[in-house]
C-alpha positions in Angstrom: 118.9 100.8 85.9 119.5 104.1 85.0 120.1 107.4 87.8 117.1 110.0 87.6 117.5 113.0 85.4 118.1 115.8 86.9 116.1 119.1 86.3 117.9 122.3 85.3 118.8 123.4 88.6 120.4 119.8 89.8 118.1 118.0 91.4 117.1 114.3 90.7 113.9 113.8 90.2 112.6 110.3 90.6 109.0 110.6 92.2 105.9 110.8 90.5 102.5 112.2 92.2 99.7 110.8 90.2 96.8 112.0 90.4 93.5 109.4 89.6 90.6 111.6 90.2 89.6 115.4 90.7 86.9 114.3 92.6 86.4 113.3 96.5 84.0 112.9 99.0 85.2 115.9 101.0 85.1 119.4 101.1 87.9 120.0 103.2 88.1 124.1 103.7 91.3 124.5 103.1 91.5 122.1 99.7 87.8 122.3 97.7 85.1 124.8 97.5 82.1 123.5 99.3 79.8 123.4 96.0 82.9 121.1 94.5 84.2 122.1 91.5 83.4 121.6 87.4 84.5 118.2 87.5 86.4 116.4 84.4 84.7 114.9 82.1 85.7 111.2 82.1 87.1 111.5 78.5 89.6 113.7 79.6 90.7 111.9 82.5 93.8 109.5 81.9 92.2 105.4 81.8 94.8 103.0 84.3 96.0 101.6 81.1 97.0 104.9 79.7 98.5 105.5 83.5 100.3 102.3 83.3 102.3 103.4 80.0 103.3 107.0 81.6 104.8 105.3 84.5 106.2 102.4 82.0 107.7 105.0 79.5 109.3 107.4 82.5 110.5 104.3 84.2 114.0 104.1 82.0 114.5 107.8 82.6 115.1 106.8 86.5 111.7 107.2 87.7 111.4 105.0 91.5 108.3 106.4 92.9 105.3 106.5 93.0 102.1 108.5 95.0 98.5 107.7 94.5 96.7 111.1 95.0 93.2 112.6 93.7 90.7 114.7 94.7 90.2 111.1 96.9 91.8 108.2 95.2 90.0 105.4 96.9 86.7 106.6 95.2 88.0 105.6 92.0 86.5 102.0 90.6 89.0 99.0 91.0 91.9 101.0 92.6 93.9 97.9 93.3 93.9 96.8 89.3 96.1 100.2 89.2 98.2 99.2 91.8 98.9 96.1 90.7 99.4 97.4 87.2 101.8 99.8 88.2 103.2 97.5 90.8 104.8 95.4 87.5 106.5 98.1 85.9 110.2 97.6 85.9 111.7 100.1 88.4 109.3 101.4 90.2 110.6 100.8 94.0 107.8 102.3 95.9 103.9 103.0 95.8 102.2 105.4 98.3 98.6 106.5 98.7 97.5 110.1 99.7 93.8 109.3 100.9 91.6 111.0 103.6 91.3 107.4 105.1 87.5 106.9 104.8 87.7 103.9 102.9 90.8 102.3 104.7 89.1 100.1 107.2 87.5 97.9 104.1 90.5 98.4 101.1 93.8 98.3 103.1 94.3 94.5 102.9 93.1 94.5 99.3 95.3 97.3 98.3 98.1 95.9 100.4 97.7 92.6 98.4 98.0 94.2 95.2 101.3 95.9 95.8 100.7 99.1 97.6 103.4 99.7 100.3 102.4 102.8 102.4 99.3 105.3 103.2 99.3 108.9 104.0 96.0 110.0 105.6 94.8 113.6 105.8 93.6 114.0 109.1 92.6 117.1 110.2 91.1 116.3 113.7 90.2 113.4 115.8 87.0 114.7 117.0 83.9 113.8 114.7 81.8 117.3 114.7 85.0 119.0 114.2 85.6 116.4 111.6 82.7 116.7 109.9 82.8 120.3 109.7 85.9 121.0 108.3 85.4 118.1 105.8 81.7 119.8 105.3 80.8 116.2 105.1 79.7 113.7 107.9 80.4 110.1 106.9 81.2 108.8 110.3 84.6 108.4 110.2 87.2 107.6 112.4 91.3 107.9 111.7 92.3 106.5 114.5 90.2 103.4 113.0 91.9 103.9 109.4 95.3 104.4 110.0 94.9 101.3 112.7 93.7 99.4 109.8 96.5 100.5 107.5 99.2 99.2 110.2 97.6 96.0 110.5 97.6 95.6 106.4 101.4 96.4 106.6 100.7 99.6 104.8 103.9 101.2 106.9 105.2 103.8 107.7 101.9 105.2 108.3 102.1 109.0 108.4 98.7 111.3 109.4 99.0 114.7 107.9 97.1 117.4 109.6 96.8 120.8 108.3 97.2 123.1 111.5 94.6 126.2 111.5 94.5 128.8 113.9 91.3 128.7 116.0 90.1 125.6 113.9 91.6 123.1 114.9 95.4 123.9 116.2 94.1 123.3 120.0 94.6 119.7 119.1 98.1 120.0 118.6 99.1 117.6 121.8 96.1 115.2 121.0 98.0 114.0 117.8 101.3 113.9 119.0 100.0 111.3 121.6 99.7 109.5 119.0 103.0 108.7 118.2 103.7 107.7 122.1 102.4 104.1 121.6 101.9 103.7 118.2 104.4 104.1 115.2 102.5 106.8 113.6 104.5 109.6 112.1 102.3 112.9 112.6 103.2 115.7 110.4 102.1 119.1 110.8 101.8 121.5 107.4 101.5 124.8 107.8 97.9 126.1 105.7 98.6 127.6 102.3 95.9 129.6 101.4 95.3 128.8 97.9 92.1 130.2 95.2 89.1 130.1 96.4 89.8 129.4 99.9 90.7 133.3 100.3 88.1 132.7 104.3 91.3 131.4 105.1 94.6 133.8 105.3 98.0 134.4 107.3 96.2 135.0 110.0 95.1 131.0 110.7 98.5 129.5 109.9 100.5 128.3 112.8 104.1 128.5 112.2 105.7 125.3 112.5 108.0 126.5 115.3 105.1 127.4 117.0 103.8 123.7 116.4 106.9 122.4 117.9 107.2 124.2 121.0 103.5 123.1 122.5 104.6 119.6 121.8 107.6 119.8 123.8 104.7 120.2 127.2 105.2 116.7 126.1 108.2 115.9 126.9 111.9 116.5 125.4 112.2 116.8 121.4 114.9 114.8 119.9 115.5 115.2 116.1 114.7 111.9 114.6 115.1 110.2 111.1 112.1 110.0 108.8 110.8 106.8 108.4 112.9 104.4 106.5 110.4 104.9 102.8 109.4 108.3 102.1 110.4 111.4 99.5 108.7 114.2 101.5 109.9 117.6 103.0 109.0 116.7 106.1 111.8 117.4 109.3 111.0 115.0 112.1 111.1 114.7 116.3 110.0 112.0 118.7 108.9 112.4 122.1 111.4 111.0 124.2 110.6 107.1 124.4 107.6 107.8 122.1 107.4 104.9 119.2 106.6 107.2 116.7 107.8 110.5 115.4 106.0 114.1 114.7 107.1 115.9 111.6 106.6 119.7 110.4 106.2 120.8 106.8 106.5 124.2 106.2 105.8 125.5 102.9 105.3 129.3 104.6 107.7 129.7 106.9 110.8 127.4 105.7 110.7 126.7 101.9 112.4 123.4 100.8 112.1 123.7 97.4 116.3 123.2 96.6 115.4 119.4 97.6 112.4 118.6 95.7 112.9 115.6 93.5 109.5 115.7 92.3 107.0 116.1 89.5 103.2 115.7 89.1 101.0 113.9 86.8 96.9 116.0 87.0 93.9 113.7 86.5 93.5 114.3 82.8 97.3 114.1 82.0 99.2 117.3 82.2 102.5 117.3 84.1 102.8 119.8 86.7 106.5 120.3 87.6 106.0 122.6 90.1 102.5 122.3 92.8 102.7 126.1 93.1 103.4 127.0 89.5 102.1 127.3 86.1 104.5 125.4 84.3 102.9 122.0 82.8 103.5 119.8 80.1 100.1 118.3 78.1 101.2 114.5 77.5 97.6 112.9 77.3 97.2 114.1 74.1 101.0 112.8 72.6 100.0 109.8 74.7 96.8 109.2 72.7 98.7 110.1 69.3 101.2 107.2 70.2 104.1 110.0 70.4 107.2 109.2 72.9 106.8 111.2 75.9 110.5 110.6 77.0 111.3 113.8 75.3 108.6 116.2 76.9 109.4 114.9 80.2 112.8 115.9 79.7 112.3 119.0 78.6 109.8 119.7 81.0 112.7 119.1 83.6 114.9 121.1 82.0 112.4 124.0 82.7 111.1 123.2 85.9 111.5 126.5 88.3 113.9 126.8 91.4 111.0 127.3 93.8 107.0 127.9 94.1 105.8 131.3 94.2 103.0 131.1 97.4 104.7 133.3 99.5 103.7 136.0 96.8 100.5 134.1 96.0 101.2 133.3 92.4 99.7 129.8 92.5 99.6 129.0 88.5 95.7 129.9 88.3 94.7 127.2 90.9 91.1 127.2 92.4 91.9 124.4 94.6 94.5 122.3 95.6 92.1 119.0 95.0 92.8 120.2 91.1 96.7 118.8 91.6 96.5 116.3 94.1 97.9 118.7 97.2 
């Protein structure tokens, strides 16, 4: 088995975000435009066989994981067939899904069952009108529900991701970290980015993660804690003393932790992104549909992938949205 490449500036990169769809059945504020976007045209977007063979040719280059992402991956026909597909490429260790958890209750056995080991949910609030209005779409849904769902499937660890916003929805700070008291959830809080078209949203509604952290503590006492046992993320973590799970912080704003990213990213119609803020990517749909190796792009693409993203001075390599990269 052979030790990931590293990219130019040292780091190993062995995770692959892959994203299945630019479409979802959201509008979250801070992630899609509320009239959507100009969706891809099916041609362009990569088939699960031509997925398969990505993943199968990056696998010898020391390639371990794997994340699911879109737009909303679960609105994608026959998502388990891809799961189990990618499930039996040699070397692959791990296979996450980034979902908004809509579709959890009636797929996370199935998916399970075809090889998936673990579920991130977006989950922005727990209250359904706020729900509904900052995913501008009401489909009745509950996360509590879904990531209950996921735990019972054995999709663990299962981690919420809430993107904290000033005056939207940061007064509900506490009410996710009670979570984590009496079930093994592992909440993470990620500080907005304001990205393209969602300019309505600025400095002014992040919440620094320190911030975050000290109106937890009303809690009780913060201990650092390990992440959970499978993960790749940039997460730091705490648990509420005697609490079962753990509450994480992500913070692309205030505390960059680009010098440990060990990661690259696949877009919907087949262009590797090696940076989620840049502009560097590397077309390999098209070699992929001439029958060229792509073992050599993605090592050059490494070789060029930058020391760290450019949001802080809001050079965000021409995106509109982050539902165009998979977040």
């Amino acid at each position: 088995m052979n030790a990931p490449l590293k990219d130019q500036h040292g780091r190993s990169i062995e995770y692959l975000r892959i994203s299945i769809t630019d479409r979802c059945n959201f509008r979250c504020v801070y992630c899609m435009p509320e009239a959507g976007l100009d969706w891809l045209p099916k041609a362009e977007i990569l088939s699960y066989e031509e997925l398969e063979s990505v993943v199968r040719q990056l696998a010898p280059l020391g390639l371990r994981r794997l994340r699911i992402t879109g737009g909303e991956p679960t609105i994608r026909p026959d998502l388990s067939t891809l799961i189990r597909m990618l499930r039996a490429v040699p070397g692959i260790e791990d296979i996450a899904l980034s979902t908004n958890g809509v579709k959890l209750p009636a797929m996370a056995r199935e998916l399970a069952a075809a090889g998936l080991d673990r579920v991130n949910m977006s989950t922005d609030s727990l209250r359904p009108d706020r729900i509904a209005a900052i995913a501008r779409r009401n489909l009745g849904f509950d996360p509590v529900a879904a990531a209950q769902a996921a735990l019972e499937a054995g999709l663990e660890p299962v981690k919420l991701n809430v993107v904290v916003m000033r005056g939207i929805n940061d007064d509900e700070i506490l009410d996710f970290a009670r979570l984590t008291l009496e079930q093994p959830l592992h909440v993470r809080f990620i500080e907005l980015m304001p990205v393209g078209e969602m300019a309505h949203l600025t400095n002014d509604h992040i919440v620094p993660s320190d911030e975050v952290l000290a109106r937890i503590g009303e809690l009780g006492a913060l201990h650092p804690a390990k992440g959970p046992k499978r993960g790749n993320g940039p997460a730091t973590y705490h648990r509420i003393a005697g609490a079962k799970g753990t509450v994480g912080v992500i913070t692309p704003m205030t505390h960059t932790y680009c010098g440990s990213c060990n990661r690259v990213r696949l877009t919907a119609d087949g262009r590797l992104r090696t940076c989620l803020y840049g502009d560097h990517e590397v077309n390999l749909r098209d070699p992929l549909r001439r029958g060229e190796p792509l073992a050599p792009l993605f090592v050059q693409a490494l070789a060029e992938k930058p020391l760290e993203h450019q949001l802080l001075k809001l050079q965000v390599g021409g995106l509109r949205a982050l539902s165009q990269v998979g977040g």
